[in-house]
C-alpha positions in Angstrom: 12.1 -8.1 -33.0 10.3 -8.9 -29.6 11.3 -6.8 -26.5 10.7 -8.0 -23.4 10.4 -6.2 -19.7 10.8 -9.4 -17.3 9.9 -9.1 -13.7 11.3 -6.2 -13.6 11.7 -4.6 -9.7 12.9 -1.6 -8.2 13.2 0.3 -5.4 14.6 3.8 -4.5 15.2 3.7 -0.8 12.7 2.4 1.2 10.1 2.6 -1.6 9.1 -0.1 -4.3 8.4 1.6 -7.6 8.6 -1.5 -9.5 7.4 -4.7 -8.3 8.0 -7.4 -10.8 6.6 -5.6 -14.2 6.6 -7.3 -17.4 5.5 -6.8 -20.9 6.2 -7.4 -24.1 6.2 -5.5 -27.5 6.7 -6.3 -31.4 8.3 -4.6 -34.3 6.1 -3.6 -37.0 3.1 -2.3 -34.1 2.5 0.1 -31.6 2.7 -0.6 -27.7 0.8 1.3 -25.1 2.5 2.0 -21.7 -0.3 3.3 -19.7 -0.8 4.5 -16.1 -1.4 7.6 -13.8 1.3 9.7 -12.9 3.6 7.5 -10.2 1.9 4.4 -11.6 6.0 3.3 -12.6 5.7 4.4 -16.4 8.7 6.7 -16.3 10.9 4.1 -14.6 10.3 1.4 -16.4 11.2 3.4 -19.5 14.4 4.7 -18.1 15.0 1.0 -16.9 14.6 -0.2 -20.8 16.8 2.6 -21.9 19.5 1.4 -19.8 19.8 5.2 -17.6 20.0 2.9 -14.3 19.5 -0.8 -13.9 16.7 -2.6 -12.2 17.4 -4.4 -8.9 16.0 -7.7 -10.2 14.4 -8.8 -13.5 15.3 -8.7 -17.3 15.1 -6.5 -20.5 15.4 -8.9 -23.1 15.4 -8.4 -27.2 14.5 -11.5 -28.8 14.8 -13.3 -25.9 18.2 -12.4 -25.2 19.6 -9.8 -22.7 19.5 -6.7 -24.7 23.1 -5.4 -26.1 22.6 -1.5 -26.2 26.0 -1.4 -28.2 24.3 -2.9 -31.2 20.3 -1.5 -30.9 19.3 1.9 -31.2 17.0 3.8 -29.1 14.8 7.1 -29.9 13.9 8.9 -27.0 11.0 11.4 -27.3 10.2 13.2 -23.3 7.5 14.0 -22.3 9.9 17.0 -20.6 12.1 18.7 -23.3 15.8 18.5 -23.2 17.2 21.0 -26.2 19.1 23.9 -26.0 16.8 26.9 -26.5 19.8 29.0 -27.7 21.5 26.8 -29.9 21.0 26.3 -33.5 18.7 24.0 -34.6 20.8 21.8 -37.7 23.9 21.7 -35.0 22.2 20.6 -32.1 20.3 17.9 -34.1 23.6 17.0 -35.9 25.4 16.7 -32.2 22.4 14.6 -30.9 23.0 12.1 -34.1 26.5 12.2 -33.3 25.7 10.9 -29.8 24.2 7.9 -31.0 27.3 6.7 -33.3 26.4 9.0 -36.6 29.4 10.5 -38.2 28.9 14.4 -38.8 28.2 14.6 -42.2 25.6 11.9 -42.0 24.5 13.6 -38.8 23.8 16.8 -40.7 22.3 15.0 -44.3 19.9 13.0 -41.6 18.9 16.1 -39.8 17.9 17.9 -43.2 15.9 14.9 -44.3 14.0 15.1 -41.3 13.7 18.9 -41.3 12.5 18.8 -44.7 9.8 15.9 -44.2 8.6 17.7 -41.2 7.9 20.9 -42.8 10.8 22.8 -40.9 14.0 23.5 -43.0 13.3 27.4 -43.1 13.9 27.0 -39.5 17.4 25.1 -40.0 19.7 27.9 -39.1 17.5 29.4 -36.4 17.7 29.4 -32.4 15.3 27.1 -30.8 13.5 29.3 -28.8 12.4 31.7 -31.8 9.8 28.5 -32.8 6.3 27.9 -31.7 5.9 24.9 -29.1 4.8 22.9 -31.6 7.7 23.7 -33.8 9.9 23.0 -30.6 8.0 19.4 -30.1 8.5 18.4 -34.0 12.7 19.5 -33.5 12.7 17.1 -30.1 10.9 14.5 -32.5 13.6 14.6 -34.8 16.8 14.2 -32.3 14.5 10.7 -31.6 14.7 9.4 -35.3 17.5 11.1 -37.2 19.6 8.7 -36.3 17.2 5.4 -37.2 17.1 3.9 -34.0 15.3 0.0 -33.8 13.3 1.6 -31.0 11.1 4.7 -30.7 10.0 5.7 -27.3 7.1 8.2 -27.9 6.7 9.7 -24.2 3.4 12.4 -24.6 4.0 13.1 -28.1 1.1 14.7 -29.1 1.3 17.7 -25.8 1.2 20.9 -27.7 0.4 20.1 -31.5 -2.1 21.4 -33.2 -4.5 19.3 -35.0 -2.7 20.0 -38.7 0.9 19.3 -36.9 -1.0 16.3 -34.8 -1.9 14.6 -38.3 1.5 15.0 -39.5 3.1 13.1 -36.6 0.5 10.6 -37.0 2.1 10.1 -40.5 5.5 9.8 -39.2 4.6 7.3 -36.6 3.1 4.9 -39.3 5.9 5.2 -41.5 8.3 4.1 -38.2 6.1 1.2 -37.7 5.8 0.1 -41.5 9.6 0.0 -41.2 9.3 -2.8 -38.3 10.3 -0.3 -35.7 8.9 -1.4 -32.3 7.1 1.8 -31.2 6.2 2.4 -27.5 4.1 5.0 -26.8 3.5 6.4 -23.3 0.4 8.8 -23.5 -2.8 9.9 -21.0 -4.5 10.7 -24.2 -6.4 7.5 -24.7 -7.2 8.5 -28.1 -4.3 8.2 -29.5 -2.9 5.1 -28.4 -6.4 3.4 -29.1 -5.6 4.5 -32.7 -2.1 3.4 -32.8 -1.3 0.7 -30.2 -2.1 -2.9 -30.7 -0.9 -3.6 -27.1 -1.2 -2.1 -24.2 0.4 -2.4 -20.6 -1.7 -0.8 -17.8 0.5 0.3 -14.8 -1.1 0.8 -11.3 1.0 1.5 -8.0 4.0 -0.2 -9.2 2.3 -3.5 -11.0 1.5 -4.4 -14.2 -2.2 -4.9 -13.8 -3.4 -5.6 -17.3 -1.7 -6.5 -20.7 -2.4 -8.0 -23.8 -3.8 -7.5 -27.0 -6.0 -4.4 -26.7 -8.6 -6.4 -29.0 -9.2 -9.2 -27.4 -8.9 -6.7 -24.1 -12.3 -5.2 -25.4 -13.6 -9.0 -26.5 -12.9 -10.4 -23.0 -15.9 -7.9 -21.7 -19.4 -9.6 -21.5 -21.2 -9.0 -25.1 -24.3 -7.9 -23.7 -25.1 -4.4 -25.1 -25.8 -2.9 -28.4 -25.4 0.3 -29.3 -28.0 1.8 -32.3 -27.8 5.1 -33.9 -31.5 6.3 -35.5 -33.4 9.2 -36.7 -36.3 7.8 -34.9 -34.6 7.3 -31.0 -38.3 7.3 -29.3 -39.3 4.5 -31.3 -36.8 2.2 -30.1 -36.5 3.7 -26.6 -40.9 3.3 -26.0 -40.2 -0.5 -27.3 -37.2 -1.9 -25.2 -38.4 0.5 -22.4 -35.9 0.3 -19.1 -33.7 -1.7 -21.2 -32.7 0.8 -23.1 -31.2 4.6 -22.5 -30.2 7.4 -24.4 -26.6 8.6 -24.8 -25.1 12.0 -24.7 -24.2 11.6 -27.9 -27.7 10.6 -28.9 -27.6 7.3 -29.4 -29.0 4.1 -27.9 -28.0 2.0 -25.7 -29.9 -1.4 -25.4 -29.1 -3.7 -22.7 -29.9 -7.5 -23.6 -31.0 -10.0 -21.1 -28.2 -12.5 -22.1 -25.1 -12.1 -24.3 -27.3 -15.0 -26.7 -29.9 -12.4 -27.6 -27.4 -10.7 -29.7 -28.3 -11.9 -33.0 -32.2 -11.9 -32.2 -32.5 -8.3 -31.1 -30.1 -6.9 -34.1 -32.3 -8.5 -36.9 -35.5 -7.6 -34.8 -34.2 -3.6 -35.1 -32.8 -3.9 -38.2 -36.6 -5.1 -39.5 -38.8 -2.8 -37.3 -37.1 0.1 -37.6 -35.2 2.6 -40.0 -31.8 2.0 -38.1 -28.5 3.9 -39.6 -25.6 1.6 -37.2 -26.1 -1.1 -34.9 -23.2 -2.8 -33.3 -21.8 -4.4 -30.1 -21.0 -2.0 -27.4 -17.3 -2.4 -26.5 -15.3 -0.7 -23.6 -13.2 2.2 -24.7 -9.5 2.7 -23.5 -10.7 5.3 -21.0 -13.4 2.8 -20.2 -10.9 0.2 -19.5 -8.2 2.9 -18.0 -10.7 3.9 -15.2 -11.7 0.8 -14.1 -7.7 -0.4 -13.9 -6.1 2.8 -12.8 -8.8 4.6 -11.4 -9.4 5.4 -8.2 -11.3 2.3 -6.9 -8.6 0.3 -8.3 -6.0 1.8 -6.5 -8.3 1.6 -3.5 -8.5 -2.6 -3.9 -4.5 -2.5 -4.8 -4.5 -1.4 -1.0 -6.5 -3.9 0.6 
């Protein structure tokens, strides 16, 4: 499956939120929707789900307009919508129900999902006697108890611990080996640098960069290396101003031309008892600053 956004706009009032957004993302990988808070994330994701239409543009599934009767969608907030005093195995069977299950496969889903997420001691308990993280893995399961064709991850990380983190990690993988098309919507760069194979950068209303986050990182100008070494002074009284030390310790070597590449890794690799050596490449946050960031937003002005 390919889902499509299509110059998407929209406005509430006098104000443009939207102004034609579009992105695509694939089954079987993981799509980044990134931005600052009122960059237009929220409403483009409500505008997929269908909560309220656009004013102009398409969402598109395969290249048709998307039938909601016949695709499922998984909704994981960012905000969480369960009932603290209800209990857990019937609001997760009434949230199935919702979205077409029958009960007693409503209740058999929720149980499989309770069980593979650690959580079916808590089956016949109130919500709010869990931890937050508890509370975060029930809200994950009312998004994927009933299979949906689309997962719409929105901060899914906030408030796991590392152990819980990894488990969700799991999940997520599994939902993407089943050709799910997984969105993820996250400020922890992180994450969706492990996961996402996409990404979508929003910025005041625009969809200022998207694309492959691979050849997003190639696209940059391959003039630095970075080199890890027991023996950093070495290197750094060689290259001199060329090269400066990281906060993590290692080197970074600033070459005079993106063709010295080759010449400079086989001259350190010779001279010097070197552990890595590699091509320096933007990280997300890297690449999230310099799109979103302040001064970005400042030329978005102009």
């Amino acid at each position: 499956m390919v889902l499509e956004l299509k110059k998407i706009e929209k406005s509430f009032g006098e104000k443009k939120v939207l102004k034609e957004v579009s992105f695509r993302a694939e089954s079987g990988k993981a799509f980044g929707l990134l931005g600052r808070n009122g960059a237009g994330k929220t409403t483009s994701i409500r505008i997929l789900m269908n909560v309220f239409p656009a004013d102009s543009g398409e969402v598109l599934l395969d290249g048709k307009p998307i039938d909601y009767r016949q695709v499922g969608i998984g909704y994981l907030p960012e905000e969480r919508g369960l009932y603290p005093k209800k209990i857990i195995v019937h609001q997760l069977a009434y949230f199935a129900e919702l979205k077409g299950m029958g009960h007693k496969a409503a209740v058999a889903a929720a149980d499989k999902w309770l069980e593979r997420l650690g959580m079916t001691e808590y089956r016949n308990k109130r919500l709010d006697t869990l931890s937050k993280g508890n509370q975060q893995k029930i809200q994950l399961i009312t998004a994927l108890a009933h299979d949906p064709d689309i997962i719409i991850l929105d901060e899914p990380f906030s408030g796991l611990d590392p152990v819980n983190a990894m488990l969700l990690k799991d999940v997520v993988r599994e939902q993407i080996a089943c050709n799910k098309i997984v969105l993820f919507s996250s400020h922890q760069m992180s994450y969706i640098e492990e996961f996402c194979d996409s990404i979508a950068i929003l910025n005041s209303g625009k969809a200022v960069l998207c694309g492959e986050l691979h050849e997003i990182k190639r696209s940059y100008v391959r003039d630095r290396l970075i080199v890890r070494t027991e023996y950093p002074d070495a290197v750094k009284k060689d290259f001199k101003e060329s090269c400066v030390v990281l906060p993590n310790n290692s080197l970074l070597i600033r070459l005079a031309s993106p063709e010295e590449k080759k010449k400079v890794m086989q001259k350190l690799v010779a001279g010097y008892d070197i552990d890595e050596v590699r091509v320096f490449e933007p990280s997300l946050n890297d690449i999230f600053v310099e799109y979103a960031g302040e001064a970005a937003d400042k030329e978005d002005r102009r």
